[in-house]
N, C-alpha and C positions, 0 to 999 in steps of 0.2 A: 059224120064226126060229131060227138057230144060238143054244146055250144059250153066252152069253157070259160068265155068273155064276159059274160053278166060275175060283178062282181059278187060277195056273197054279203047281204047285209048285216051280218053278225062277225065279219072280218075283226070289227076292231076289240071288239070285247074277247074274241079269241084269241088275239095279240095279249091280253092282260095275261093270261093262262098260260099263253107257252113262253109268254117272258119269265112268269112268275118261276117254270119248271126249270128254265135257263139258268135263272138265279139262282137256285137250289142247285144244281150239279156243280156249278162254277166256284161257290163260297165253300162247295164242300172239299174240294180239294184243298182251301188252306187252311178251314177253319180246324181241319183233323191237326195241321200241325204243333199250331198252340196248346192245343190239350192231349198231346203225344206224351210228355213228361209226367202229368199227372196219370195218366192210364198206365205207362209206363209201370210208376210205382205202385198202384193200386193192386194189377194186375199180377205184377211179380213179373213181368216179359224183360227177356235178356238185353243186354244189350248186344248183340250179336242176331236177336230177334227184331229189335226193335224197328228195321229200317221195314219190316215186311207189312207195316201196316200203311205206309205207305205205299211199297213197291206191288200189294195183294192189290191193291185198285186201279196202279198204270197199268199193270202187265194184264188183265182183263177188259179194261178200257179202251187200251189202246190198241191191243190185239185181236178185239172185236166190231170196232169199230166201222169197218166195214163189211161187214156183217151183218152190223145192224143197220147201217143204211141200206143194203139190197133187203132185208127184212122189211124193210116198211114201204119200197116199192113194191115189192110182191105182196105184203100180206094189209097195207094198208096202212098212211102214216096216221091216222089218229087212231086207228087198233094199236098200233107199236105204240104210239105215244101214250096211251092208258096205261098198259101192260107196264113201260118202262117206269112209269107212275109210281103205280101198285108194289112190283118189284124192286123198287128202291126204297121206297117207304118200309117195305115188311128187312130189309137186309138191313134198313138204317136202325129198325127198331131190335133187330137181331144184337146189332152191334150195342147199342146201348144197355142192353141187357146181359152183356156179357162178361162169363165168371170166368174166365182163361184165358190163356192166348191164342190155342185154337178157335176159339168162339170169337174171339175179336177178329184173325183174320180172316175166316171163311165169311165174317159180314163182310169184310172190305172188299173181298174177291166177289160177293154176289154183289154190292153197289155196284162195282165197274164193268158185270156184265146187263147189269139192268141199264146201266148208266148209258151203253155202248147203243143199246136200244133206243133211247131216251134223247139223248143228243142230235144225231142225225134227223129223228122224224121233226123234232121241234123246227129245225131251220130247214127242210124241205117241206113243210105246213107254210112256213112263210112263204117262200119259194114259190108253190103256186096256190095262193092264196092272196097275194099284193103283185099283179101284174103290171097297173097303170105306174105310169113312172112316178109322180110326185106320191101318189099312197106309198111303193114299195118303198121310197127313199127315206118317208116319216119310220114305218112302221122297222124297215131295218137300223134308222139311227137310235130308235130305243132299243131293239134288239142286240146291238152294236155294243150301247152302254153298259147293257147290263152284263155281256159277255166281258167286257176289259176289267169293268169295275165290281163284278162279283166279286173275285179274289180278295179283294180290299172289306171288302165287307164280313168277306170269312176270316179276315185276321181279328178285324172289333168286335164281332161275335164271339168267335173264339176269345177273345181276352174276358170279355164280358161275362160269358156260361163258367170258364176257368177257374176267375178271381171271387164271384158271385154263387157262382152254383155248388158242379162238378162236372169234369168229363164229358158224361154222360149224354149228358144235353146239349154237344158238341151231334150227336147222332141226332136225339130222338128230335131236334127242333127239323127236322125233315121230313118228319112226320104230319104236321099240321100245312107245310106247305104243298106236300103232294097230294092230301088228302083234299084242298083246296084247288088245285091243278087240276087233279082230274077227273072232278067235279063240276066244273067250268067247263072240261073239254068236252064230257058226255053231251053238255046242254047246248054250245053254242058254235063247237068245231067243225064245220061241214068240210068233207075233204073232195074237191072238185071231179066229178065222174069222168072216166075216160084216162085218167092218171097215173094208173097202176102198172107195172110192168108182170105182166104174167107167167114171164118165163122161168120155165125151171131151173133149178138154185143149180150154181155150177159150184158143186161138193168139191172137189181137185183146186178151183181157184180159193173155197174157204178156207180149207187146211193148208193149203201152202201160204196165203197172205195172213193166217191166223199165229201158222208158226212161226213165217217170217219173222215179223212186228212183232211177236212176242220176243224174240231172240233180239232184236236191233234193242227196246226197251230194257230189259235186262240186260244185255250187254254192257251201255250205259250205266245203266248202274251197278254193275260190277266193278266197271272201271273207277269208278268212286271209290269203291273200298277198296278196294285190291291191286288198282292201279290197271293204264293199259297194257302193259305187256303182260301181266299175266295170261296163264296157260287159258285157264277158262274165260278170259275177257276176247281172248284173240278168237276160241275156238267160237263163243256164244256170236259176232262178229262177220267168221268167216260160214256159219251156216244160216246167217241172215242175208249175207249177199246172196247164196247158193239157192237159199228156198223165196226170195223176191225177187232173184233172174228167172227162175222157173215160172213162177207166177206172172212174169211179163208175158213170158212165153206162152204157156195157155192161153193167158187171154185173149191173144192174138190169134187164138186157133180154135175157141170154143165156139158153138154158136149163140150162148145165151153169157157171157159172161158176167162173173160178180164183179170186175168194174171194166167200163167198155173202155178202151184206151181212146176212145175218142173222148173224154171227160177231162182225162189230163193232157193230150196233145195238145186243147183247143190253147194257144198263146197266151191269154187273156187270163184262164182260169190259173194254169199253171205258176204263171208271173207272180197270180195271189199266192196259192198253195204255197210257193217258194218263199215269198214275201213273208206270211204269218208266220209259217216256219223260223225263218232267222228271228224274226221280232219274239216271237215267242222265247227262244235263247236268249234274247237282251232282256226281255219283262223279267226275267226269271234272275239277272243281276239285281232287279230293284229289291225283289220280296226277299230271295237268298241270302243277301250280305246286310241291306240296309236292316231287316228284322232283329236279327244276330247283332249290328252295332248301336240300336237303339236299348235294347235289353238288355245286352252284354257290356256295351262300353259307358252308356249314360245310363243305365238305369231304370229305364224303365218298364212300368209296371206291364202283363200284357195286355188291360184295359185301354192305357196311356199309348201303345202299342198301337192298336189299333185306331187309334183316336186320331192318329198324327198321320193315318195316310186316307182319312176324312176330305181335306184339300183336294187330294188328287182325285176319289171317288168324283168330286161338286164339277171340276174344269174337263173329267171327262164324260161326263154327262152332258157339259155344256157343249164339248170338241163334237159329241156325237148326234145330239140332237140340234144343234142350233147351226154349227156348220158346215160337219158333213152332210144331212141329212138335207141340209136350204141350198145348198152348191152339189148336190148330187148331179142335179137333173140340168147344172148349168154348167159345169165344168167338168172334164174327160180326168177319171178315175184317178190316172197318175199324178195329176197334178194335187192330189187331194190324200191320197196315199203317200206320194216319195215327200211333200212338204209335211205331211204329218210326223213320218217316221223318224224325219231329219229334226224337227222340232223337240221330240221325245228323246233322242239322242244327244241334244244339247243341253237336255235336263239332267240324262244321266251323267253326261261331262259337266255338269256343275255338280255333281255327287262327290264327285270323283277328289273335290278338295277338301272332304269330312275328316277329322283330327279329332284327338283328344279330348278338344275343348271345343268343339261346332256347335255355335248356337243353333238350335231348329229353327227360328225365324228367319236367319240371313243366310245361312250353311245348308240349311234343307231343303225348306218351303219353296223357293224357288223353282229347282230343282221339281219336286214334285207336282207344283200346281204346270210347269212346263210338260212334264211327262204325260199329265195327264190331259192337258189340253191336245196334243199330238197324236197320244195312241186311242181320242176320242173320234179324231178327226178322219183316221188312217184307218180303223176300224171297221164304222160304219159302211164306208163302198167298197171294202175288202170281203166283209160277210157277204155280203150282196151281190158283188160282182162274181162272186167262188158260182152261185149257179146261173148265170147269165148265159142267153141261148142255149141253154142246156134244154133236150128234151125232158116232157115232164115226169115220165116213166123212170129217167135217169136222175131224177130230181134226191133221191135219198142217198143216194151214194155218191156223190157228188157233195153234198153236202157234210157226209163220213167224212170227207177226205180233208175238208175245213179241221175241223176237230181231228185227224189221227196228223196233219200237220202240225198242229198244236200242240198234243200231245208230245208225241218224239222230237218237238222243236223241246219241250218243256225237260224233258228225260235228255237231252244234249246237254242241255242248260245245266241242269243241277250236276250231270259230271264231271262238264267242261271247265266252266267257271270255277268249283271248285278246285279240282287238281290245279290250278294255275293260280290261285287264290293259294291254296296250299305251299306247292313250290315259292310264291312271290315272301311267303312269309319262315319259309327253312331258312331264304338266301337270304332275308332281313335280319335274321339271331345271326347266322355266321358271319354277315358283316361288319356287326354291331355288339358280339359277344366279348371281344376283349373290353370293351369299358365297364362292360358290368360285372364287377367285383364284390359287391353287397347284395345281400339280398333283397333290400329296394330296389337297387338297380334292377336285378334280373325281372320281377315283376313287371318292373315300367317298362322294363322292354319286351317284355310278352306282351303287354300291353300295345302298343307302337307296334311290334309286328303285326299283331292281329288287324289295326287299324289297315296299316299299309295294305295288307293282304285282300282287305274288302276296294282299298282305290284300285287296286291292279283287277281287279275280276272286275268291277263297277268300267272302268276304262277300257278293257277287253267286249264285257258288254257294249258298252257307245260304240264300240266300232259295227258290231254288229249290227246295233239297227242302224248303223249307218247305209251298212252294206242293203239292208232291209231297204229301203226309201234307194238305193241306187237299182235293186232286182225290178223293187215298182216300176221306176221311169222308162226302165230300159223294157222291161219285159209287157208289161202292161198298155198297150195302144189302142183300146177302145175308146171311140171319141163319145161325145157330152149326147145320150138321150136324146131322140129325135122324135119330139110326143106328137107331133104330124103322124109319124108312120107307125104307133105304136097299135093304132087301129086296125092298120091293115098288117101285120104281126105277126107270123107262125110258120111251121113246115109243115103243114098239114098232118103233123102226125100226133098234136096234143101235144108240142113244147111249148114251152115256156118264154112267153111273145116275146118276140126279137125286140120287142117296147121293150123289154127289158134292159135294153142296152141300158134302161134302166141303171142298170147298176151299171152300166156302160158306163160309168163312170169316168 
C-alpha cells in the first residue's frame, strides 16, 4: 500500500489556494444578489425572468453536486480542482460580458456546473491532505471560516462593485481569483497516491440523483412563487421523492456506486449532513430578511449593507479559528457543534426584536457578533468531521454531500422562510387594516407589516438552528481525538486515518 502518512511539505501553502477557491464560490452566491437589480435593468430581464439567475446556478450546483464529488475521486481532486478553476472563471467572465438574458443565464448555469466540480474536490484535498489531528483542526478552522463567512463578504463586495462600479464586476472579480487559484494549485498541490477510486462512473445512480436534486431544488422554488399547493410544485416534489427512492435503491445494488450508502449511514457523518442542512435554513433567515430590512426599512445604502455584517465576518473567524479549531482535538464534536449552533440561534432570537426604529448598535450588533461567534465555532468540526473515517477513495463525494446539504438546506430556506414571512405579514394588514384610514396610515402599516413579517421568519429561523445544535448532540457521538492512536490509524485500504477522529470532534 502507498505510504500515505508522510505528510506533504507544501500542505500549508496549498491550504492558501483551496481557501482562496472556497472563497470565490461561497461570496459568489450572494454577491450576484445585490447586483440582481442593476443587471436586471440594464439587461431589460423580466421580472418573471428574473429569479432564473439565481435559480440557473442552484439547479446546476446542486444537481451536480455529487457528481462532481465521484469526478474528482475518479478523475483526480487536483485535476477536478483546476478544471473547476478554469471553468468558472471562463462562465464568470461569460456572465460579465453579457448583452441578454440568455447570455446572463447560460453563465449562471455553467458557474454552477463548474462550481459542482470545484467545491467537492477543494474540501476532499483537505480531507486527505491534513491527516494529523492538530494540523487538520488549524487548517479546517480556516477552511471553516471562510466557508460561513464568504457569504458576508459577497454582500460588501457586491455593495461595493454596485455603488462604485457596475454589475459586471459582480462576475468578472472571479476572474483574478481563480486565475490566482489555480496557479497556486498547479505548483504546490500534491494530491496523495493511492487515493483515487477507479471505478467505473455508475451512469443510473448520476441521472437519477442529478434529476432527483434538480427536482427537490426547483421544487422549492416554485413553491416561493406559486405557492405549495400548486400543481407544479406538488408534482416537481412528488418526482423527487420517486427519482431519490430509486437512487437509494441502486445504490444499494450497484457494485461501483456514485455514493456508497455506507458514507451517509456512518452516525457521525449523517448527524453533520443533517445538522448543516437545518443550519443552512436558519443562516438563510439572517441574509434573507435582515438584508431586505436594512435597505428597505432603514435605508441603507448596499455598500452600508455590506459594511454592517463586517462584525459577524471578524467573530466568526475568531469562533472558527481560535475555538473551534484549539478545542477540536480536545473536546468531542457535539459539544463544539450543538453549543455553537445554540449560541447562533440566540443571536438570531435577539433579531427577532428589530422595529422600525432599531438602533444597529444595540438592536443588531449583538445579535450578529453572537451569530457569528456560534456558526464559527459549529463550523469548523462540522466541515471536518462530514469526512471523518471516511475511506480516502470516498473522500469526494463525501465531501459533495457537505455542500448538496447546504445547498437544499439553502433552497428550503429561501422558500420556507419566506412563505411564512409572507403569510405572517397578509394576517398583519388584516388585523390591523381597520385603523388605517389615511393614506399615512396605510403606508405605516405596510411598513409594520413588512417589519413583523421579517421577526416571524427571523423566529422561525431560531428555532431551527435550534433544532440544528439539538441534531448535533443527539446524532453526533464521536469522542475528542485520540493523537496516541492516530499513528497507528487506517483500514488498510487508504482511508483517511481513523487519527481523524480528528474531526472526531
Amino acid at each position: 500500500m502507498p505510504d500515505t502518512t508522510t505528510p506533504d511539505p507544501r500542505r500549508w501553502k496549498a491550504l492558501i489556494f483551496i481557501a482562496l477557491a472556497q472563497l470565490m464560490v461561497v461570496l459568489d452566491a450572494t454577491i450576484v444578489n445585490i447586483a440582481l437589480p442593476s443587471a436586471q435593468a440594464d439587461l431589460g430581464i423580466s421580472d418573471g425572468n428574473r429569479q432564473w439567475v439565481i435559480t440557473a446556478y442552484a439547479l446546476a450546483f446542486g444537481g451536480l453536486l455529487l457528481f462532481g464529488g465521484r469526478i474528482a475521486d475518479l478523475w483526480g481532486r487536483k485535476q477536478t480542482f483546476v478544471t473547476g478553476l478554469i471553468g468558472f472563471a471562463a462562465a464568470s467572465a461569460l456572465g460579465g460580458m453579457a448583452v441578454n438574458t440568455g447570455m446572463l443565464l447560460a453563465s449562471r448555469a455553467l458557474q454552477g456546473v463548474f462550481g459542482a466540480l470545484l467545491a467537492p474536490s477543494a474540501l476532499s484535498l483537505l480531507a486527505v491532505s491534513f491527516t494529523e489531528a492538530k494540523e487538520r483542526a488549524k487548517a479546517f478552522g480556516i477552511f471553516g471560516a471562510i466557508a460561513g463567512g464568504g457569504g458576508a463578504v459577497g454582500l460588501l463586495l457586491g455593495g461595493v462593485f454596485t455603488e462604485y462600479l457596475n454589475w459586471r464586476w459582480t462576475f468578472f472579480v472571479n476572474i483574478p481569483f481563480a486565475a490566482v487559484a489555480a496557479a497556486g494549485a498547479i505548483a504546490v498541490i500534491h494530491e496523495p497516491e493511492g487515493s483515487r477510486n477507479p471505478s467505473k462512473l455508475d451512469i443510473p445512480g448520476v441521472i437519477l440523483a442529478t434529476l432527483g436534486l434538480v427536482s427537490l431544488v426547483y421544487g422549492f422554488t416554485r413553491a416561493e412563487s406559486d405557492g405549495w399547493t400548486a400543481g407544479l410544485t406538488l408534482a416537481l416534489f412528488a418526482a423527487a421523492v420517486v427519482l431519490l427512492g430509486a437512487f437509494v435503491l441502486v445504490e444499494g445494488k450497484v457494485k461501483s456506486p456514485l455514493l456508497p450508502l455506507r458514507v451517509v449511514a456512518d452516525r457521525n457523518r449523517g448527524g453533520v449532513y443533517g445538522a448543516l442542512g437545518l443550519a443552512s435554513i436558519g443562516m438563510f433567515g439572517l441574509f434573507l430578511f435582515l438584508v431586505f430590512y436594512l435597505q428597505g426599512i432603514k435605508g441603507y445604502s448596499p455598500i452600508t449593507n455590506g459594511l454592517a455584517f463586517l462584525p459577524m465576518i471578524a467573530t466568526m473567524i475568531t469562533g472558527s479559528t481560535q475555538i473551534g479549531a484549539r478545542l477540536m482535538t480536545r473536546v468531542p464534536a457535539r459539544w463544539l457543534m450543538g453549543p455553537g449552533f445554540l449560541t447562533a440561534a440566540l443571536g438570531m432570537a435577539w433579531l427577532t426584536q428589530i422595529d422600525t426604529d432599531t438602533s444597529y448598535v444595540t438592536g443588531i450588533l449583538p445579535g450578529l457578533l453572537l451569530m457569528g461567534i456560534g456558526m464559527g465555532t459549529a463550523f469548523m468540526p462540522a466541515m471536518s468531521l462530514a469526512t471523518h473515517g471516511v475511506q480516502a477513495r470516498d473522500a469526494g463525494v463525501a465531501s459533495a454531500m457537505v455542500n448538496t446539504s447546504q445547498q437544499v438546506g439553502g433552497a428550503i430556506g429561501t422558500a420556507l422562510l419566506n412563505t411564512l414571512a409572507n403569510s405572517a405579514k397578509d394576517d398583519y394588514v388584516a388585523s390591523h387594516r381597520a385603523g388605517a384610514t389615511t393614506k399615512e396610515a396605510i403606508q405605516v402599516l405596510g411598513i409594520k407589516a413588512t417589519v413583523h413579517s421579517f421577526q416571524v421568519g427571523i423566529a422561525w429561523a431560531t428555532g431551527i438552528l435550534t433544532l440544528a445544535a439539538l441534531v448535533a448532540v443527539v446524532f453526533v457521538n464521536a469522542g475528542r481525538p485520540n493523537a496516541a492512536a492516530a499513528a497507528g490509524a487506517g483500514d488498510g485500504e487508504g482511508a483517511v486515518e481513523d487519527a481523524v477522529p480528528v474531526m472526531a470532534h
